[in-house]
N, C-alpha and C positions, 0 to 999 in steps of 0.2 A: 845486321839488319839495315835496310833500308830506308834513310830518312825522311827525306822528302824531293820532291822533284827540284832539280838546277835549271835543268832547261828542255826542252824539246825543239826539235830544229825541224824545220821543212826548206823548200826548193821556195826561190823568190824570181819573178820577172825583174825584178827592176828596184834595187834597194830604197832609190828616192823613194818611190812611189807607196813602199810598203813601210818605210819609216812614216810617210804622212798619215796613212791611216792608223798604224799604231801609238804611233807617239800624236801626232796631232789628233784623232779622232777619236780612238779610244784612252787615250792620257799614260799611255804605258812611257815612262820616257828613256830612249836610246842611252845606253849605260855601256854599250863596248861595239868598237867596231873595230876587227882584225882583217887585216889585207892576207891572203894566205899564197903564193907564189911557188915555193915547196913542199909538198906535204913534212909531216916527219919522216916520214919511208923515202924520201927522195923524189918524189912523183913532182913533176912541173904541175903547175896549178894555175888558173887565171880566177881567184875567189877571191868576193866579199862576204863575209862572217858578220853578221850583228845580231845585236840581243837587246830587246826592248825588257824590262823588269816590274816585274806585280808587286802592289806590295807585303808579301810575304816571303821577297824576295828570289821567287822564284825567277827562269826569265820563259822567254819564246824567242826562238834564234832564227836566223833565214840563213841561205847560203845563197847569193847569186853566183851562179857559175858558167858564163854566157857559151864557154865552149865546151861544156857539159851537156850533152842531150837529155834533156825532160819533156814529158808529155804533158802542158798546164790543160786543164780544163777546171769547169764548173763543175764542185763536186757533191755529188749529191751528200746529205744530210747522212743518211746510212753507210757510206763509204768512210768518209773524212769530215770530221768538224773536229773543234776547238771549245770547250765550253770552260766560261770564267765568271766567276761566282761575283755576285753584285748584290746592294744592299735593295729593299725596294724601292727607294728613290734615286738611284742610281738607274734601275731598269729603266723605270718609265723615265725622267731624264733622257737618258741615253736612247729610246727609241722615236721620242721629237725630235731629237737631235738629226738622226739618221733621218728621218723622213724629211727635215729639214736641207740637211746639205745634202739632199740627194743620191743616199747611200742605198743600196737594194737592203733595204729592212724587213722581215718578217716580222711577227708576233702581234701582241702578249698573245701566249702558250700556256694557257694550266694546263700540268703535267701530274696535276694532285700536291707533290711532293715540294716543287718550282716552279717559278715563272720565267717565262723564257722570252729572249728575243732576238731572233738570230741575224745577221748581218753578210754580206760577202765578201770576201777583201777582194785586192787588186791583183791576186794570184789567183783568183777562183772558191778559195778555201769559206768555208763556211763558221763563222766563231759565231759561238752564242754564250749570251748575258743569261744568267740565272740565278735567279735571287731566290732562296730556300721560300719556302710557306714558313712562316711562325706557329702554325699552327699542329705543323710536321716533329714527330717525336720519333727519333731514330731506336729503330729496336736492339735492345744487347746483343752485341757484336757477335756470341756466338750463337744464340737463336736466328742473325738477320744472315751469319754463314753458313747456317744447316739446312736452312729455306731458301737460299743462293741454290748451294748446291742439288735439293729438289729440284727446281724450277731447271736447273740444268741438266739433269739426266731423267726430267720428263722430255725436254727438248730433244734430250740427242736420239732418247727412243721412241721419239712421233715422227723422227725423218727417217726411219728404219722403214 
């Protein structure tokens, strides 16, 4: 069985620049940075590895790999984002903050269920803050995956 998430890694421009916003801006703070040179298969490498850490211990890792070819762009909300659960004073908090040092900040978002506030990093990537409603009562896990799977095979047979 599957425990829980270690990390998820994406592609970084520029490791300074992406340690500032996660550790200085969002407060994640840099907990491993591996230089990687050789892969294990033998493969010549010119990588930086780092991993900023939530805390539930989870992380969010980069790879800069400058002679690696990637395509950065700004990515839309439906393609790629990041979202990291926050209390509700953390939200709002955290969205002066952003509008403060000049971060491209979205939100607050009712979503019904959370409040959102989404952010851009310095790779393009889209993270958003969401803080549950209190008010929100999660339905038993097998009712809320047999109405999962409804909602999904009305989907797949409305694009038929």
């Amino acid at each position: 069985m599957i425990k829980r998430l270690h990390h998820a890694a994406y592609r970084c421009r520029d490791s300074e620049e992406t340690r500032k916003f996660y550790e200085d801006f969002l407060g994640l703070p840099l907990v491993e940075a591996l230089e990687i040179g050789t892969t294990p298969t033998g493969r010549n490498a010119k990588v930086l590895h780092t991993f900023f850490r939530m805390a539930d211990g989870s992380n969010i890792a980069f790879f800069e790999a400058p002679d690696e070819p990637f395509e950065f762009k700004d990515q839309s909300d439906f393609d790629l984002h990041l979202a990291l659960e926050v209390d509700s004073t953390t939200l709002h908090e955290m969205f002066e903050r952003g509008r403060a040092q000049g971060v491209d900040t979205r939100g607050i978002s009712d979503h019904g269920f959370v409040h959102s506030i989404y952010f851009r990093d310095p790779n393009g990537y889209v993270v958003e803050l969401a803080s549950p409603v209190g008010s929100h009562t999660p339905a038993a896990p097998e009712r809320a995956a047999q109405r999962s799977r409804e909602v999904l095979e009305g989907w797949q047979s409305s694009k038929s």
